[in-house]
C-alpha positions as CSV (number, residue, x, y, z in Angstrom):
1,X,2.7,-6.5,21.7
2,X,0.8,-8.6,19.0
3,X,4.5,-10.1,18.1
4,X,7.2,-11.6,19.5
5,X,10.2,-9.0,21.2
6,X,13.2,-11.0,21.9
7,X,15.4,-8.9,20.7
8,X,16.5,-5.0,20.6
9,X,18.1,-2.9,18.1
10,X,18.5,1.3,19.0
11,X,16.0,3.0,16.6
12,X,17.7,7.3,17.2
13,X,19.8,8.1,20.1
14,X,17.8,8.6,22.4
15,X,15.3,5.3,22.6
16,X,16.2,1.4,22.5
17,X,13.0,-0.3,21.5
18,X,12.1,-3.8,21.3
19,X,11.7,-4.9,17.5
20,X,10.0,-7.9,16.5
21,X,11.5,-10.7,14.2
22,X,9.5,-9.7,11.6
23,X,10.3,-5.8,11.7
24,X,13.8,-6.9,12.3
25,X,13.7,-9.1,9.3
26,X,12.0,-6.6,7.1
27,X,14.9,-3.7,7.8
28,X,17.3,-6.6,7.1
29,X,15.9,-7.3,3.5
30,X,15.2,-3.7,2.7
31,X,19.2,-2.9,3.4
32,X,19.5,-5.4,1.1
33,X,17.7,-4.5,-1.6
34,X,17.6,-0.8,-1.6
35,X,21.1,-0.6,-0.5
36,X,24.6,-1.1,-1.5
37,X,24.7,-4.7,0.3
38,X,26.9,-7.1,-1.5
39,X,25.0,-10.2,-0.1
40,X,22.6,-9.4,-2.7
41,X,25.1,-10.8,-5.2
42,X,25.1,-14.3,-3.6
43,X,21.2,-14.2,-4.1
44,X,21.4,-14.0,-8.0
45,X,21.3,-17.8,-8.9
46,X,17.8,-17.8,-6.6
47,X,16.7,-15.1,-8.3
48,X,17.5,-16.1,-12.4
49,X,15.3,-19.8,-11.0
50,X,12.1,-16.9,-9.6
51,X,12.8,-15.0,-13.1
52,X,12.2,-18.5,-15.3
53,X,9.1,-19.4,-13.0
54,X,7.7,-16.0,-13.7
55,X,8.4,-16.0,-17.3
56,X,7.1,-19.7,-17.9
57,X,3.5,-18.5,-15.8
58,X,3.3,-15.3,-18.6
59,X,4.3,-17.5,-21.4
60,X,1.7,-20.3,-20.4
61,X,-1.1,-17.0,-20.4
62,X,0.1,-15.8,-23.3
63,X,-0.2,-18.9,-25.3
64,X,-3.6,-20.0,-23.9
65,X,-2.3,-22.6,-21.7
66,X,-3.7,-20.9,-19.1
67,X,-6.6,-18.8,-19.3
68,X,-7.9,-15.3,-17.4
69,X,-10.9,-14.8,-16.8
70,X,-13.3,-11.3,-18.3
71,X,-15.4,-9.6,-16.3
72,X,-18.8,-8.2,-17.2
73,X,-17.7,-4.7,-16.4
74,X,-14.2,-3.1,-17.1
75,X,-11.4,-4.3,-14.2
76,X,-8.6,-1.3,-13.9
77,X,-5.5,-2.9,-11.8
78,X,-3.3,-0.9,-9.9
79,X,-0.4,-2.6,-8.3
80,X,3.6,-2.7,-8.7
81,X,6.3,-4.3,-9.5
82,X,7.7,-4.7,-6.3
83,X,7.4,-5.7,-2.8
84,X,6.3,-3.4,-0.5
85,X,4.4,-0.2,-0.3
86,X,4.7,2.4,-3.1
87,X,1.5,4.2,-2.4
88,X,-1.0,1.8,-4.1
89,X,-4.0,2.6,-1.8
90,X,-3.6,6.5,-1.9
91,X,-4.6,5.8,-5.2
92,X,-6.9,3.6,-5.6
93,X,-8.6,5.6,-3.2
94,X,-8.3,8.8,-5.8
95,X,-9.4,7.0,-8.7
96,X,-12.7,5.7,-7.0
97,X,-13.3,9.4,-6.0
98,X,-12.6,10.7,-9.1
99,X,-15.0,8.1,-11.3
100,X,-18.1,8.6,-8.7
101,X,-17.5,11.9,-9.3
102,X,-17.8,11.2,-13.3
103,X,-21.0,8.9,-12.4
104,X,-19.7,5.7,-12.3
105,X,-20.6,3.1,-10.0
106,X,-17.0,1.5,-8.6
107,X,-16.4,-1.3,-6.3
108,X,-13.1,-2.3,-5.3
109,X,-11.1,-6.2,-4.9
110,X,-8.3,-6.2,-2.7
111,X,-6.7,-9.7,-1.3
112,X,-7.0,-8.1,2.0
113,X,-3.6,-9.5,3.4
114,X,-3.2,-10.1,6.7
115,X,-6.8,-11.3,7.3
116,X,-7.3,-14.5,9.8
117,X,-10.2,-15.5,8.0
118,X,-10.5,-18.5,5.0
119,X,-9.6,-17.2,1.5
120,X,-13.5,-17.4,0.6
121,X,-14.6,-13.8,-0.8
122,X,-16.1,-11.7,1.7
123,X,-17.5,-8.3,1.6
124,X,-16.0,-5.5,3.9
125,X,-18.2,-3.6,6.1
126,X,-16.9,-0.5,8.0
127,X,-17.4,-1.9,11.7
128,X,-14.7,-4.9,10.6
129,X,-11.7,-5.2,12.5
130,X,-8.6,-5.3,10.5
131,X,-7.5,-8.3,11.7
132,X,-10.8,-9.7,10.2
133,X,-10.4,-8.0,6.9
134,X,-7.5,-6.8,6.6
135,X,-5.7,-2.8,6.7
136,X,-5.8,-1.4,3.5
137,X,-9.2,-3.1,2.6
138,X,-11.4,-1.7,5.6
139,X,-8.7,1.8,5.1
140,X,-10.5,2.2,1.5
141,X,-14.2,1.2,2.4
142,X,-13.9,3.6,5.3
143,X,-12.6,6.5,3.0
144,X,-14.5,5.9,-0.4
145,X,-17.9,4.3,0.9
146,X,-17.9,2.4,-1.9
147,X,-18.3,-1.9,-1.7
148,X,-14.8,-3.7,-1.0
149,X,-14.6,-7.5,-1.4
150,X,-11.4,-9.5,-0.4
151,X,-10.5,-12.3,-1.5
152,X,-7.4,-14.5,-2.8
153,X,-8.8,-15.2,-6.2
154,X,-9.8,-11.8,-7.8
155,X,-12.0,-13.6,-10.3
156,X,-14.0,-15.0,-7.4
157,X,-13.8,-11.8,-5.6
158,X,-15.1,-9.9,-8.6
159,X,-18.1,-12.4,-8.8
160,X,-19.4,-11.8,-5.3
161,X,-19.1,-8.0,-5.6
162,X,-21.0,-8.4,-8.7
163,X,-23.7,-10.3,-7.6
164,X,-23.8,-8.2,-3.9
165,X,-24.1,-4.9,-5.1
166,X,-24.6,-2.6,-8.2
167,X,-21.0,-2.3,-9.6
168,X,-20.0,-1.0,-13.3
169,X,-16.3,-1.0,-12.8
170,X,-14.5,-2.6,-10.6
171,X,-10.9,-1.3,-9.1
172,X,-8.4,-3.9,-8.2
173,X,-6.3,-3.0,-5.1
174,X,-3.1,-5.2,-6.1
175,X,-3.4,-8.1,-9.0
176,X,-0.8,-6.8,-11.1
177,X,0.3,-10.2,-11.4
178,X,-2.7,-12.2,-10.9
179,X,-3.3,-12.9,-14.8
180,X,-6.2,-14.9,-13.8
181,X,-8.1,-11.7,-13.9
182,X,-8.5,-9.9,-17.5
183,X,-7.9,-6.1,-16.8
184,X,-8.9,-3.4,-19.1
185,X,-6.3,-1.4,-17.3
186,X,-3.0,-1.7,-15.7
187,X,-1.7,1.6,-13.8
188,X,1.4,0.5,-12.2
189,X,3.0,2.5,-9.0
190,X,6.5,3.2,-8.1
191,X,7.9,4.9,-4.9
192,X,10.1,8.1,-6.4
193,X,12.4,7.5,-3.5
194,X,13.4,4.0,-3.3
195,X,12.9,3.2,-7.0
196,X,13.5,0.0,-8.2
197,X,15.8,-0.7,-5.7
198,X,18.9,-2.4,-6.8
199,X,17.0,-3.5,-9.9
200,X,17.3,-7.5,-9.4
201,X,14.2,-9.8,-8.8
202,X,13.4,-11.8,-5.6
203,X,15.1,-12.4,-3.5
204,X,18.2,-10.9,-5.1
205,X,15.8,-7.5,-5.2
206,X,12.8,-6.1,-4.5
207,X,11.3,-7.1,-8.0
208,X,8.0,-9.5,-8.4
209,X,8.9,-8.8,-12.0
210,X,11.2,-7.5,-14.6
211,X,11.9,-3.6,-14.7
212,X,10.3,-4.3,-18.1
213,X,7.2,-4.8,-17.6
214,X,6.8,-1.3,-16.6
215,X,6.9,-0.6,-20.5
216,X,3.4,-3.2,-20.6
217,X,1.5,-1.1,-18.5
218,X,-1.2,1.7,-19.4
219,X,0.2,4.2,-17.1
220,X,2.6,4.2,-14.4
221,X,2.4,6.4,-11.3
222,X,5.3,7.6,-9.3
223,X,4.5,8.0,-5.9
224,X,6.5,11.7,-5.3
225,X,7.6,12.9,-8.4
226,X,8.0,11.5,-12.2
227,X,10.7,9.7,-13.4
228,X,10.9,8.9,-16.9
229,X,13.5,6.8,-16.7
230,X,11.6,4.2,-15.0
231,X,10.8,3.0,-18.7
232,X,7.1,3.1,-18.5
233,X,4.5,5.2,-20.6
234,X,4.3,8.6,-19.8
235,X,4.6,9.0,-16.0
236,X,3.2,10.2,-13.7
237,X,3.8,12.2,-10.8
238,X,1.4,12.6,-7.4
239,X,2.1,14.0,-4.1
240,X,0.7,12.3,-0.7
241,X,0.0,15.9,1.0
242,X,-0.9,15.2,5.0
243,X,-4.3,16.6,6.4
244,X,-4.9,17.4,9.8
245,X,-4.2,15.0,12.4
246,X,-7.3,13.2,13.7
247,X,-7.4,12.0,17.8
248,X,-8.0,7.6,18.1
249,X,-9.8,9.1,21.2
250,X,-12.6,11.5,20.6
251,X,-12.4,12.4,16.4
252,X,-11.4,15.3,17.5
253,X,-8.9,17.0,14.9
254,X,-5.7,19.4,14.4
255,X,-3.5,21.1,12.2
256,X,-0.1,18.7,12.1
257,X,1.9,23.0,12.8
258,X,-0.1,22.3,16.5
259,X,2.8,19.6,17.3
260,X,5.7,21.5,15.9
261,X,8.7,21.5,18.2
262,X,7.2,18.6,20.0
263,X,9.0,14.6,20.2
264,X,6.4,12.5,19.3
265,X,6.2,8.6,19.0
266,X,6.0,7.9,15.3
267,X,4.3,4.4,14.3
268,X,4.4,3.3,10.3
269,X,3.2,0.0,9.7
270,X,3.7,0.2,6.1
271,X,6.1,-0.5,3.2
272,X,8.5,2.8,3.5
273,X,8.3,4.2,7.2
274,X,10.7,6.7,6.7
275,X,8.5,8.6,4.1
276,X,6.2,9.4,7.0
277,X,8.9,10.4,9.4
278,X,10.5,12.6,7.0
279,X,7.0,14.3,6.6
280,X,7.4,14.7,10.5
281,X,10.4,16.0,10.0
282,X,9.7,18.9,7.1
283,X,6.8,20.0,9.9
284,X,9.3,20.6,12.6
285,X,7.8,17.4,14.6
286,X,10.8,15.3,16.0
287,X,10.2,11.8,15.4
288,X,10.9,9.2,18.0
289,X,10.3,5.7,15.4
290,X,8.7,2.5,16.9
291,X,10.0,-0.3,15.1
292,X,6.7,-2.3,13.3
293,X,6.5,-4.4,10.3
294,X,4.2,-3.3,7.6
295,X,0.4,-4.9,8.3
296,X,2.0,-5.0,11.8
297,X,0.9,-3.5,15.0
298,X,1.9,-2.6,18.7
299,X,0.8,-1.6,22.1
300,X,0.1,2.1,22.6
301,X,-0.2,1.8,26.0
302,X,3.2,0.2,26.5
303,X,4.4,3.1,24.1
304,X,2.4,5.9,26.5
305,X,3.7,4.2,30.1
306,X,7.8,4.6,28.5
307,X,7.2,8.0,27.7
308,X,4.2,10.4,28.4
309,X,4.2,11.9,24.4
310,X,1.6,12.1,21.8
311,X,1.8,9.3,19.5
312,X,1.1,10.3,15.6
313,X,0.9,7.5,12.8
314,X,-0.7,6.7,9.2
315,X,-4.3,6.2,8.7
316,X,-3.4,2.4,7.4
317,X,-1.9,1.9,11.3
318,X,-5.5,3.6,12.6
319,X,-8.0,0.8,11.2
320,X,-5.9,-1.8,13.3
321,X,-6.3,0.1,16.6
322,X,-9.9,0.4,17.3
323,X,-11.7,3.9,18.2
324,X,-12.2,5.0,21.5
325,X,-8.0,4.3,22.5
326,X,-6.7,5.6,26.1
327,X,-4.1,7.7,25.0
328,X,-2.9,10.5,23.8
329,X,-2.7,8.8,19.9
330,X,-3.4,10.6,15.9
331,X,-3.3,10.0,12.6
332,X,-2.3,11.6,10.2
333,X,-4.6,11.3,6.9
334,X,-2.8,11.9,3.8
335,X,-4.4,13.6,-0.1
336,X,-3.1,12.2,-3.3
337,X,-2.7,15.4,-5.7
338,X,-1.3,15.4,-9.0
339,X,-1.8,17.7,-12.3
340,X,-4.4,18.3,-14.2
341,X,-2.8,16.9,-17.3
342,X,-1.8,14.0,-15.2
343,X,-5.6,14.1,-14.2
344,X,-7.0,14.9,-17.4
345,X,-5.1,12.0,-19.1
346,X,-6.1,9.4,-16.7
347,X,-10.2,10.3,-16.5
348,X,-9.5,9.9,-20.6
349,X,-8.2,6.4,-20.3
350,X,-10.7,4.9,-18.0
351,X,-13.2,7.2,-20.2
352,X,-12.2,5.2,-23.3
353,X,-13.0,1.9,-21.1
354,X,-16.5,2.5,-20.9
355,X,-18.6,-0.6,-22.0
């Protein structure tokens, strides 16, 4: 495995798996956030200090001390206000779709975390390694075909893809909070099952920022239903509908009902796992979870030699396991859908951005 093992937790009844630290770590926080933990209450005083650090940075933007940074062509954000995966790439994906569709010419910034390489800006190409570049960066240049440049500072990323390629608006894969970068739009996304969590900031809570700054926002997007009592503008609701699977071995592909009634290994390297088992689970697939942090990976082949099953996971955990694999392995690509109003009043917003 790519991490360290030394210890083991049970993850169902019927398998003991090794966990990393990390992973191990990860569940650890997450029971504390989005549970009913009390140990979140001794983490309040850390929390107020993060709060006055994150409202001194906004006031020091707002008052000019520090300054952001326009881009020749509009910048739409998407991000959250949390940690963790809410569904963020889903949709950036969907927007890029949906304005090449509308002719425009899109390009996307990501940070591309998780990349071994220096925080220069560099340009994605579809033969990277995610190690290289990152998961959800080489995920979306795969899907959309459109340029992706990573890079730490947005502004700087923005300036490469610029000059690179022919770009009239540019989609920000995170950067709610990077105020460095002036945004036309800001679509914020929030997971309909785990909410806000227990509604405190780090590391009391899940929160980068204040529940409030929802209400700031041009749009926010709730990944699995709408909830208007998140206290944004008018949310919306989308649906991350599964495709059919798709074989790491030959392309080959097939419908998810082909593994009903089957135990398969279920690997989720991403923010909320157990969104993707419970889609497993609504199929009639029984799955058998292997422990991984989000970004995270682990040996397929170890998983294969403990127990001869198919092994199904996201298309984020497929770009880190490069194509041909030795095993029986799929994943399972996933469809953002939402309602025509909800689509109709988005294309107007980004219509109304138009330079």
């Amino acid at each position: 495995m790519a991490e360290s093992t030394r210890s083991y937790t049970a993850c169902n009844s019927k398998t003991r798996w090794p966990v990393s630290i990390r992973s191990r770590f990860e569940r650890r926080i997450e029971r504390l956030w989005y549970g009913e933990s009390v140990a979140a209450v001794l983490l309040v005083p850390l929390a107020w200090l993060y709060g006055g650090v994150v409202a001194l940075r906004r006031l020091a933007y707002r008052a000019g001390w520090l300054s952001s940074v326009a881009s020749p062509v509009p910048v739409v954000v998407v991000g959250n206000v949390t940690v963790g995966g809410a569904g963020k790439t889903p949709l950036v994906a969907w927007l890029v779709q949906r304005l090449a569709q509308a002719g425009w010419k899109p390009g996307i910034v990501s940070r591309g975390y998780g990349r071994r390489a220096g925080g220069h800006p560099v340009l994605v190409a579809v033969d990277d390694t995610a190690e290289a570049v990152g998961d959800e960066p080489l995920l979306l240049a795969r899907r959309t075909g459109v340029p992706v440049c990573i890079g730490a500072d947005r502004v700087m990323a923005i300036a490469h893809l610029l000059h690179a390629a022919d770009i009239d608006i540019i989609i920000a894969d995170d950067g709610l909070q990077h105020y460095r970068m002036r945004r036309d739009l800001e679509f914020a996304v929030v997971d309909g099952a785990r909410g806000l969590g227990n509604g405190r900031l780090l590391p009391a809570g899940p929160l980068r920022e204040p529940a409030a700054r929802l209400r700031e926002v041009d749009r926010v997007f709730v990944n699995g239903g709408s909830d208007a009592g998140l206290g944004g503008p008018a949310a919306c609701g989308f649906e991350l509908r599964p495709e059919r699977a798709r074989s790491l071995v030959d392309a080959a592909e097939r419908e998810l009902a082909a593994f009903r009634g089957c135990t398969v290994w279920a690997v989720a390297g991403i923010g909320n796992p157990d969104r993707f088992y419970a889609m497993l689970a609504e199929r009639g697939i029984e799955a058998d979870p292997v422990p991984v942090s989000d970004h995270g990976v682990v040996s397929l082949e170890v998983l294969s030699a403990r127990r001869a099953q198919p092994i199904l996971m996201t298309e984020k955990d497929a770009v880190k396991y490069p194509a041909p694999v030795t095993v029986d392995a799929w994943y399972v690509p996933v469809e953002l859908h939402m309602t025509h109003d909800a689509e109709a009043m988005v294309e107007k917003q980004i219509a109304e951005i138009r330079r």
